[in-house]
C-alpha positions as CSV (number, residue, x, y, z in Angstrom):
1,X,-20.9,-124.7,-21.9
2,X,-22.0,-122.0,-19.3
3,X,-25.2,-119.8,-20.4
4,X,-22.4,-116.6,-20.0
5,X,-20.5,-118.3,-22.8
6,X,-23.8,-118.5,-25.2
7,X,-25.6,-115.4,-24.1
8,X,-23.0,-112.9,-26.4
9,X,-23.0,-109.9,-26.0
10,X,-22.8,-108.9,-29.8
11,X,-24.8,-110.0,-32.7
12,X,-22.0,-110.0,-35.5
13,X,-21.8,-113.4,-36.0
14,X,-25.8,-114.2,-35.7
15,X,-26.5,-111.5,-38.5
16,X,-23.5,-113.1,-40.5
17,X,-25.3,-116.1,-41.0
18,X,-29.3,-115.4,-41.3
19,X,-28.9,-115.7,-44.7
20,X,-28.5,-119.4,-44.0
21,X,-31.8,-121.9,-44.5
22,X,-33.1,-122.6,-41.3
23,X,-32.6,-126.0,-40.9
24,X,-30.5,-128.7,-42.4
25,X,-32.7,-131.4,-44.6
26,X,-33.4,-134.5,-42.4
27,X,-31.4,-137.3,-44.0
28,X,-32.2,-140.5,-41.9
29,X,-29.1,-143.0,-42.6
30,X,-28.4,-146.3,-41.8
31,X,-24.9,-147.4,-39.9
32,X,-21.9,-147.1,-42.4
33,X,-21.5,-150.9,-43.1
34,X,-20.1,-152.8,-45.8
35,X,-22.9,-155.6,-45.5
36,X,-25.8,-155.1,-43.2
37,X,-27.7,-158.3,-44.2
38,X,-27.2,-161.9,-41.9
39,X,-24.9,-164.6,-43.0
40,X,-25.2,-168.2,-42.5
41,X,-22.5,-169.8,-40.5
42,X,-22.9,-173.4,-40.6
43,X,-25.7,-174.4,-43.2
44,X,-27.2,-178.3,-43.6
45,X,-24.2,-180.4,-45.2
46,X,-25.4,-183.4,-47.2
47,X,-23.0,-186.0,-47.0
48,X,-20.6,-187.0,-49.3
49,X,-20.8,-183.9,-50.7
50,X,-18.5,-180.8,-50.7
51,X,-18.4,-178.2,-47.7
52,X,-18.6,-174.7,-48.7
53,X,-15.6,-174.0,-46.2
54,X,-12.9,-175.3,-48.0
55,X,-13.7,-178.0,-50.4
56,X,-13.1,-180.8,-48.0
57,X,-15.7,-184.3,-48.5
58,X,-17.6,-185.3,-45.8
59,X,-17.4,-188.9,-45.4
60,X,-20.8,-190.9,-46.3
61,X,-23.5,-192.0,-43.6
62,X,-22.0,-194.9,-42.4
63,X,-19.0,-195.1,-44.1
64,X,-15.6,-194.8,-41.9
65,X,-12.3,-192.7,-43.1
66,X,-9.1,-194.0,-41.5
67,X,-7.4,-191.7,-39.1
68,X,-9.2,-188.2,-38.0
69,X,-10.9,-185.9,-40.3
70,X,-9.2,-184.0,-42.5
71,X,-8.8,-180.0,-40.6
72,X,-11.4,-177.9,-41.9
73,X,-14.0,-180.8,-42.2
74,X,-17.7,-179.1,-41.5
75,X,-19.6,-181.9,-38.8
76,X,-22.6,-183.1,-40.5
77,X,-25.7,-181.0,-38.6
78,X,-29.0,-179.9,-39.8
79,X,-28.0,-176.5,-37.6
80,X,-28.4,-172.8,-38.8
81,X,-26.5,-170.4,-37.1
82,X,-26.7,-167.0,-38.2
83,X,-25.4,-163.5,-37.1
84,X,-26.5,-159.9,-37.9
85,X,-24.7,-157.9,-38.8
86,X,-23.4,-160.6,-40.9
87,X,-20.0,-161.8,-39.6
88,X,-16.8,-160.2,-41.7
89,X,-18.9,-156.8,-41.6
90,X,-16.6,-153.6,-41.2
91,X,-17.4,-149.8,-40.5
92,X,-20.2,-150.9,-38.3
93,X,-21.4,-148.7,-35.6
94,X,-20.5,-149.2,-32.5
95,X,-24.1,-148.9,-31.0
96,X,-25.3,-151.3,-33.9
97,X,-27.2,-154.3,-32.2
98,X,-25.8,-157.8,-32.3
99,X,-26.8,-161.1,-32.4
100,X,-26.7,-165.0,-33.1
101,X,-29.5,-166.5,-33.6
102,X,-29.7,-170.4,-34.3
103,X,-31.5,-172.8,-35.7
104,X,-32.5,-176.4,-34.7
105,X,-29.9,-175.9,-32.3
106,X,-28.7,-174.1,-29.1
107,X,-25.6,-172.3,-28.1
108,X,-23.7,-173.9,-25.7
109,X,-20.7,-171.1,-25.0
110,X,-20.1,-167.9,-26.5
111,X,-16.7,-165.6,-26.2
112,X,-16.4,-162.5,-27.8
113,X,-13.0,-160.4,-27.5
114,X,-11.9,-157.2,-28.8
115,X,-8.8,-156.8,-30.4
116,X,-7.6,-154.6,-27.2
117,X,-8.3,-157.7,-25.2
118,X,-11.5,-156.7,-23.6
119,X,-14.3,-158.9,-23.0
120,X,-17.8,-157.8,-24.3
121,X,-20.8,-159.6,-22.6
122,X,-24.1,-160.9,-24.1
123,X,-27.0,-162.7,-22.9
124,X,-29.1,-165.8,-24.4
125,X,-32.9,-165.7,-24.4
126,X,-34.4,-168.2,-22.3
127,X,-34.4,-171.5,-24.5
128,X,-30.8,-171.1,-25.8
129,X,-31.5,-170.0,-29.4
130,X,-30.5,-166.4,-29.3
131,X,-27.4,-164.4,-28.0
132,X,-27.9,-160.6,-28.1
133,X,-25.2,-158.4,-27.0
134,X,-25.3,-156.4,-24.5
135,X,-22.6,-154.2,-23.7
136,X,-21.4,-151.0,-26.0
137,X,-18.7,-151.7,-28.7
138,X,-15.5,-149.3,-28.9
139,X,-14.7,-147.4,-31.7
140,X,-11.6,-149.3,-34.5
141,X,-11.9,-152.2,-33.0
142,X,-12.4,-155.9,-34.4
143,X,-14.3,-158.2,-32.0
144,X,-13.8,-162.3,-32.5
145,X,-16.7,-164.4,-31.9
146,X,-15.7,-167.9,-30.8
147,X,-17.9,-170.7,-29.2
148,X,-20.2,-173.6,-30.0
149,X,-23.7,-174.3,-31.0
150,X,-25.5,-178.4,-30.7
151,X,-28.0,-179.0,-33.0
152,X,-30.9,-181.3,-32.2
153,X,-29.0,-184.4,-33.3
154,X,-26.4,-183.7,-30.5
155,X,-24.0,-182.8,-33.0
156,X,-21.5,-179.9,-32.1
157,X,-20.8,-176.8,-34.2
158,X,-18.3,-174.2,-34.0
159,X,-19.6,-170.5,-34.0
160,X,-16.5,-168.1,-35.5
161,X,-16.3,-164.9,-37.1
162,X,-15.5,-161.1,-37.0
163,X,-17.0,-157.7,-36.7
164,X,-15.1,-154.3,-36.9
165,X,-16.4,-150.9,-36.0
166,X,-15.7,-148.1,-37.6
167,X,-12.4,-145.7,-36.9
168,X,-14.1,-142.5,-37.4
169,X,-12.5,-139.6,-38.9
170,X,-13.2,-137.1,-36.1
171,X,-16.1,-137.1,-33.2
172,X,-17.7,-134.5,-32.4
173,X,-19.3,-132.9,-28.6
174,X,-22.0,-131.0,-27.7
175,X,-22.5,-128.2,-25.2
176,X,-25.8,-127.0,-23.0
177,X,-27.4,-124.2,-22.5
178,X,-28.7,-125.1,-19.4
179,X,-26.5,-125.4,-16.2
180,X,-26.8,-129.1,-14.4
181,X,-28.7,-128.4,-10.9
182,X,-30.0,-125.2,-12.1
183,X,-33.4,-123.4,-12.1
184,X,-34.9,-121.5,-15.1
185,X,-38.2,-119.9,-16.1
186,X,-41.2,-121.4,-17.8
187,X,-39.8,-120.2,-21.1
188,X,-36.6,-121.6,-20.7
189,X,-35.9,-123.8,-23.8
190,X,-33.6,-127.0,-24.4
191,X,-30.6,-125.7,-26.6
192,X,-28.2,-128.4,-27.4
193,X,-25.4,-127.1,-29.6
194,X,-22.6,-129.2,-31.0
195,X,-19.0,-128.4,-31.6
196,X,-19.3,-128.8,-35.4
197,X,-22.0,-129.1,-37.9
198,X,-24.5,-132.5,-38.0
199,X,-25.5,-133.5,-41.5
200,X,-27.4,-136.7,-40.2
201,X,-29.8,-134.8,-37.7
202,X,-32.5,-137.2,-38.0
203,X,-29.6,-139.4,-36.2
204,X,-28.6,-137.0,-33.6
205,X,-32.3,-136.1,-32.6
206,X,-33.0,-139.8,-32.0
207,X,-30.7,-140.3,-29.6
208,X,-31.9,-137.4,-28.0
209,X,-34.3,-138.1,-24.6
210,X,-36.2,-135.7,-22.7
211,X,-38.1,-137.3,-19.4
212,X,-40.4,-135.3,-16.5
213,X,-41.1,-135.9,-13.2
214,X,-44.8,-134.9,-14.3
215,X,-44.7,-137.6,-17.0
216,X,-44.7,-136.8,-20.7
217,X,-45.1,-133.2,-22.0
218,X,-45.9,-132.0,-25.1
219,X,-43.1,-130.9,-26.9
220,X,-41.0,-131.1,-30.4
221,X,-36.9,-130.7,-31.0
222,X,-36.7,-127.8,-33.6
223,X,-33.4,-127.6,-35.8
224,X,-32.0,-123.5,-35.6
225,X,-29.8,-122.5,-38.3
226,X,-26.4,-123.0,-38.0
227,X,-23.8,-120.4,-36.2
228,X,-20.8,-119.5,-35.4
229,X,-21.9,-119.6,-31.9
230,X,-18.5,-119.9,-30.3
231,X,-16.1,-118.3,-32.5
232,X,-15.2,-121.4,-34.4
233,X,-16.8,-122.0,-37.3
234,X,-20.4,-122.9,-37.6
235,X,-21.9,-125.4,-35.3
236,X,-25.7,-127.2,-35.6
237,X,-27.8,-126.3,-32.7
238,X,-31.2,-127.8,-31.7
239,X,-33.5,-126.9,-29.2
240,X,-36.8,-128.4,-27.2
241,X,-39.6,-126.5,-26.8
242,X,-43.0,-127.2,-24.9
243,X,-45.9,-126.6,-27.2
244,X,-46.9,-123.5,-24.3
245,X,-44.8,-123.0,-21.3
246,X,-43.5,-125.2,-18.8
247,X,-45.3,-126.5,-16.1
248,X,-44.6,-124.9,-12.3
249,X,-41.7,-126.4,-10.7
250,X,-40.7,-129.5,-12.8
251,X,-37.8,-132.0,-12.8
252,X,-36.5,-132.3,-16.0
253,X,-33.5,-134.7,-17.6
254,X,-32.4,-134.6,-21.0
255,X,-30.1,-137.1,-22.2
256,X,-28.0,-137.3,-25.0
257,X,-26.9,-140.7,-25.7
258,X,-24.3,-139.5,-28.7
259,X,-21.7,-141.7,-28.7
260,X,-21.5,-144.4,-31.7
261,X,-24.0,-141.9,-33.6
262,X,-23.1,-141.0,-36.8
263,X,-23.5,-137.4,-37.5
264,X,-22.5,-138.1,-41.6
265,X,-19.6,-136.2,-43.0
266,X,-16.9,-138.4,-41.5
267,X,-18.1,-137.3,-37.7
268,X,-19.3,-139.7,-34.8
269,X,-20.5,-138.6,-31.6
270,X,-18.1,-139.1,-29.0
271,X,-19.8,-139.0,-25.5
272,X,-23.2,-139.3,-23.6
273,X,-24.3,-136.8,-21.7
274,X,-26.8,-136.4,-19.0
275,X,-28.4,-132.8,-17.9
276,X,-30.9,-132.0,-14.8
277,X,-32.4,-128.9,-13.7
278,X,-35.6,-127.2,-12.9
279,X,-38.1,-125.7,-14.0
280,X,-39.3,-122.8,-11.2
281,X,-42.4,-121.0,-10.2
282,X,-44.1,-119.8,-13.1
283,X,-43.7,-116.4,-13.7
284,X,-44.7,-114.0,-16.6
285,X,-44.0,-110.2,-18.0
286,X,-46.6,-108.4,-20.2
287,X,-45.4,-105.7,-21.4
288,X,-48.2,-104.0,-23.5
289,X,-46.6,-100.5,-25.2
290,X,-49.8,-98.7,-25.2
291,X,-50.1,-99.0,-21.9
292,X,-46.8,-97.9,-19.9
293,X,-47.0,-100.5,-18.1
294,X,-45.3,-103.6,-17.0
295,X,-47.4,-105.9,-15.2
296,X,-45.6,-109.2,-13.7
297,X,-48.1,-113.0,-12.7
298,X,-47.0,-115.3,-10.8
299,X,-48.8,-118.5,-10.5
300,X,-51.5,-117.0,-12.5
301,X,-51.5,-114.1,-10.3
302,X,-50.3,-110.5,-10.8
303,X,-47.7,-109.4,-8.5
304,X,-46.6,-106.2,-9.7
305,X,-47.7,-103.3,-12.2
306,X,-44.7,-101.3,-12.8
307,X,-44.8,-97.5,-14.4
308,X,-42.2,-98.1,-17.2
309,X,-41.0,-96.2,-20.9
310,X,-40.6,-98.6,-24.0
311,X,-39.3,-97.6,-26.9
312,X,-40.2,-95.1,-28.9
313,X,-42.5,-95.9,-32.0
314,X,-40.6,-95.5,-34.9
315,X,-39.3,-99.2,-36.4
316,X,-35.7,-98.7,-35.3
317,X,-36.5,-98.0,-31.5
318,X,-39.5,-99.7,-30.9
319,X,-39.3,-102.3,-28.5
320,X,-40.0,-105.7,-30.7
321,X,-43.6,-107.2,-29.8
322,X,-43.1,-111.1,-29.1
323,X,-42.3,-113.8,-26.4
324,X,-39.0,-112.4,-25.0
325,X,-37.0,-114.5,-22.7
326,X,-35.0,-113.2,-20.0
327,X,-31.3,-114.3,-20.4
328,X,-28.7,-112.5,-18.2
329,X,-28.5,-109.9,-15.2
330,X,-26.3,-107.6,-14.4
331,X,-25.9,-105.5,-11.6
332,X,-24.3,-102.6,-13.9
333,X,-23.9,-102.4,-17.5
334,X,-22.7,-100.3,-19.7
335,X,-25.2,-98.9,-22.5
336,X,-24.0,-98.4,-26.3
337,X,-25.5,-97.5,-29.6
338,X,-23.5,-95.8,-31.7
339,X,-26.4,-95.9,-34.3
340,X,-28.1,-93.4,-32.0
341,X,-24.5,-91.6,-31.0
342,X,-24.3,-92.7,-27.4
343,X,-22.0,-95.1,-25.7
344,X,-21.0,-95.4,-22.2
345,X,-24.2,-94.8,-20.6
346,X,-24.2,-96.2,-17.0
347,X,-27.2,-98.4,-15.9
348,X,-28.6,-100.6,-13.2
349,X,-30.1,-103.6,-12.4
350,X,-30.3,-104.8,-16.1
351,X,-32.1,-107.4,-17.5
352,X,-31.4,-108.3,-20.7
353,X,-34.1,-109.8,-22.7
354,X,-32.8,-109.6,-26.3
355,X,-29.3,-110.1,-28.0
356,X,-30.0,-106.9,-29.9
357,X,-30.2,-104.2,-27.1
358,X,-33.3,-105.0,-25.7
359,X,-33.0,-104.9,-21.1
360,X,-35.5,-103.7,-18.4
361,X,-33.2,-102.0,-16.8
362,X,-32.7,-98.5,-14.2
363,X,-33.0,-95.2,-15.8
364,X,-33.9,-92.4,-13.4
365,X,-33.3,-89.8,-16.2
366,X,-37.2,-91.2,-18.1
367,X,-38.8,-91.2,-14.8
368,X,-40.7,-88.2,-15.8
369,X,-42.1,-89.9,-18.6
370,X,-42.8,-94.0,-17.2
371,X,-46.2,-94.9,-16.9
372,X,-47.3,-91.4,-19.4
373,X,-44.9,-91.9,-22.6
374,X,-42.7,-93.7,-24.5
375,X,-38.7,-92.2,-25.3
376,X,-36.5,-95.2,-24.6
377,X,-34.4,-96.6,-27.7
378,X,-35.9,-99.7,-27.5
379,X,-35.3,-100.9,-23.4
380,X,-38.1,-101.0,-21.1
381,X,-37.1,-98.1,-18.2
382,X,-37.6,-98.3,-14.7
383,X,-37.3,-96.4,-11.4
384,X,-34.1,-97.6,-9.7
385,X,-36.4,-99.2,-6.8
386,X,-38.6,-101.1,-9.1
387,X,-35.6,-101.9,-11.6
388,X,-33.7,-103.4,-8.6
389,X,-37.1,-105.4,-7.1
390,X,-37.6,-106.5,-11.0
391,X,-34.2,-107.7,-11.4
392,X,-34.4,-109.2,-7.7
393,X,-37.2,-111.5,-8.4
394,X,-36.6,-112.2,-12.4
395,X,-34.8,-115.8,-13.8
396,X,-33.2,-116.7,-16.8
397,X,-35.9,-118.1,-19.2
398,X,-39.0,-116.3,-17.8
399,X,-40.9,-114.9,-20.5
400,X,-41.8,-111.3,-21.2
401,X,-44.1,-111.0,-24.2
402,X,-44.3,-107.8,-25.7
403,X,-47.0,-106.6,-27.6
404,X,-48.2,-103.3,-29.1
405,X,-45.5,-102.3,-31.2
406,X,-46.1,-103.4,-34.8
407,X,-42.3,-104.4,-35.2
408,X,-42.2,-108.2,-34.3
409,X,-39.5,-110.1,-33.2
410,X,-38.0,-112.6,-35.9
411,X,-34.8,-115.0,-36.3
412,X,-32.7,-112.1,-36.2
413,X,-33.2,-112.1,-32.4
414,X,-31.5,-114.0,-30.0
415,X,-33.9,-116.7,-28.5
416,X,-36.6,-116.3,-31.0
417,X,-38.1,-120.6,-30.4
418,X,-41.6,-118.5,-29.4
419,X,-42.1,-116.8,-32.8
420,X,-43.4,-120.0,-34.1
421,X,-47.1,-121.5,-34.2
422,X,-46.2,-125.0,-32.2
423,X,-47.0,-126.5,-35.7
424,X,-44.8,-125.4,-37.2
425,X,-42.4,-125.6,-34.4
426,X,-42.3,-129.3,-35.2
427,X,-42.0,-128.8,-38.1
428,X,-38.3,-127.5,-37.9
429,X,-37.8,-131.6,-36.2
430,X,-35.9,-134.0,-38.5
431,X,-38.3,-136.8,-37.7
């Protein structure tokens, strides 16, 4: 999903829904199983006695039977084999871990087919005792487990069973809002929104990796309430945030291992998916009302101090105070507010830093008042030249943090992830 796609241009649908609790409750579920616990396969056999495989007597120590053993005999073996999941188990994820583990005895050979004839591989730990699988398992299919095990007697048992995974009613993608290979501001945060809503988000947020090239960073995934974000119906979003801006010029990749998850409500994850990009040179806007100003740091140091008009005081055109985040560009835009009976207003170099109106943008018409008073509806206003070299040198995701106005910013903003204290931040995480 391209940032154009998320970055509406109307905030209909957002104020639709912020009656909605913020986040879903965390419910932490296990994989939809019929049986989760082991089995035992091939259990001690006292002779002379009957097997638990089909009522057939094992023939005394000692003692001969004419002809070959009856089918279905069990070999007499002081041998444990067991699986887990237990074998017979159906609805089992498909990223579930399996294995075989034995006892007094070692697996010699071990086959294990999918019913759409593939071949799934596994690996035995070093002394023979335990096979652990190691290749993903397909969704609907039942997998046949077929080999033999010796026991320390030199006896030979047979290793058989099944396992089928789960045919999911529906699965479910995801979409970024970052582009892969791109290059955002130290603001910028991880938004991972799915095409449907995700009632096991403790599930989803664990399979959920983000990785540096400057090693771990403080940070937390935050659940956001659900929207309508792409016109059809609502969708779960959740987002990473640093506990305070990005470092300069990082590497980062977040991956989203989603496939075989289950999401609760009938819905799987379908697909992993991998995202890189960049965090760029640090840059950030102070914008303090009071003083007319708009003073831009780079690296820690200030680069420009721009003559500019907020908004005028009053609570419906004040410009809201808070971390802002800079989220599209455009060359030329046209300005409405039919609250305030104009429409169709021409600007330049725009800047939009807000879903709800707010830009930096041109407007030589208030240049008698930048840097003295404040008479905008809410946008910062420039000069053309300095609205141009603003919009020149601005990224999506660097921050503009407004203060001064006594109206703050809340959840019925666009980007709002700054509002919150980090603590509680992490506290909108499932885990």
């Amino acid at each position: 999903m391209s940032v154009s796609r998320w970055l509406r241009e109307s905030t209909v649908n957002r104020r639709k829904f912020l009656g909605q609790a913020g986040a879903m409750s965390a419910v932490l579920a296990t994989a939809a199983c019929s049986s989760t616990g082991p089995v035992v396969i091939t259990q001690t056999v006292t002779p002379g006695q009957p097997t638990s495989s089909g009522g057939v007597t094992v023939p005394p120590a000692g003692g001969t039977t004419p002809g070959a053993p009856a089918a279905g005999t069990t070999p007499v073996t002081n041998a444990r084999i067991i699986a887990s999941p237990k074998f017979g188990t159906a609805d089992m994820a498909p990223t579930a871990g399996v294995t075989i583990t034995t006892f007094n005895a070692t697996i010699d050979e071990l086959t294990v087919t999918g019913s759409d004839g593939a071949v799934v591989n596994g690996a035995l730990d070093s002394g023979g005792a335990t096979w652990t699988l190691s290749d993903r398992l397909k969704f609907n299919t039942v997998y046949t487990f077929a080999g033999t095990a010796t026991d320390t007697a030199g006896t030979q048992v047979p290793i058989d069973g099944t396992l089928t995974t789960v045919n999911p009613s529906s699965t479910m993608g995801l979409n970024w809002v970052v582009e892969e290979a791109g290059t955002y501001g130290v603001g910028q945060p991880i938004i991972v929104v799915f095409d449907g809503q995700v009632s096991n988000q403790a599930a989803a947020e664990k399979a959920l990796t983000v990785t540096t090239d400057k090693g771990d960073i403080v940070g937390s995934w935050g659940w956001l309430q659900d929207e309508d974000i792409q016109g059809k119906g609502l969708q779960s979003q959740v987002h990473w945030r640093p506990k305070e801006f990005w470092p300069a010029n990082t590497k980062v990749t977040v991956q989203a291992d989603m496939y075989g998850v289950d999401f609760g409500n009938g819905s799987w994850g379908g697909t992993d998916v991998t995202r890189n990009f960049t965090i760029g040179r640090s840059l950030v806007v102070t914008a303090d009302v009071n003083s007319f100003r708009l003073k831009v740091e780079q690296d820690g140091v200030q680069i420009r101090d721009y003559p500019v008009s907020y908004g005028k005081g009053d609570d419906d055109r004040a410009t809201r105070s808070g971390i802002h985040l800079v989220q599209r560009k455009y060359p030329d835009y046209d300005m409405c507010n039919a609250r305030f009976n104009y429409c169709g207003v021409k600007v330049t170099w725009a800047v939009r830093i807000n879903n709800n109106g707010e830009f930096i943008h041109e407007n030589d018409s208030t240049i008698p008042y930048q840097g003295i008073a404040n008479v905008s509806h809410g946008c910062v206003n420039m000069s053309t030249a300095n609205a141009k070299d603003f919009y020149d040198m601005a990224i999506i995701g660097d921050p503009v943090i407004v203060s001064g106005t006594g109206v703050d910013m809340s959840e019925q903003d666009f980007i709002y992830d700054w509002i919150y204290s980090y603590d509680r931040w992490k506290g909108l995480s499932a885990l």
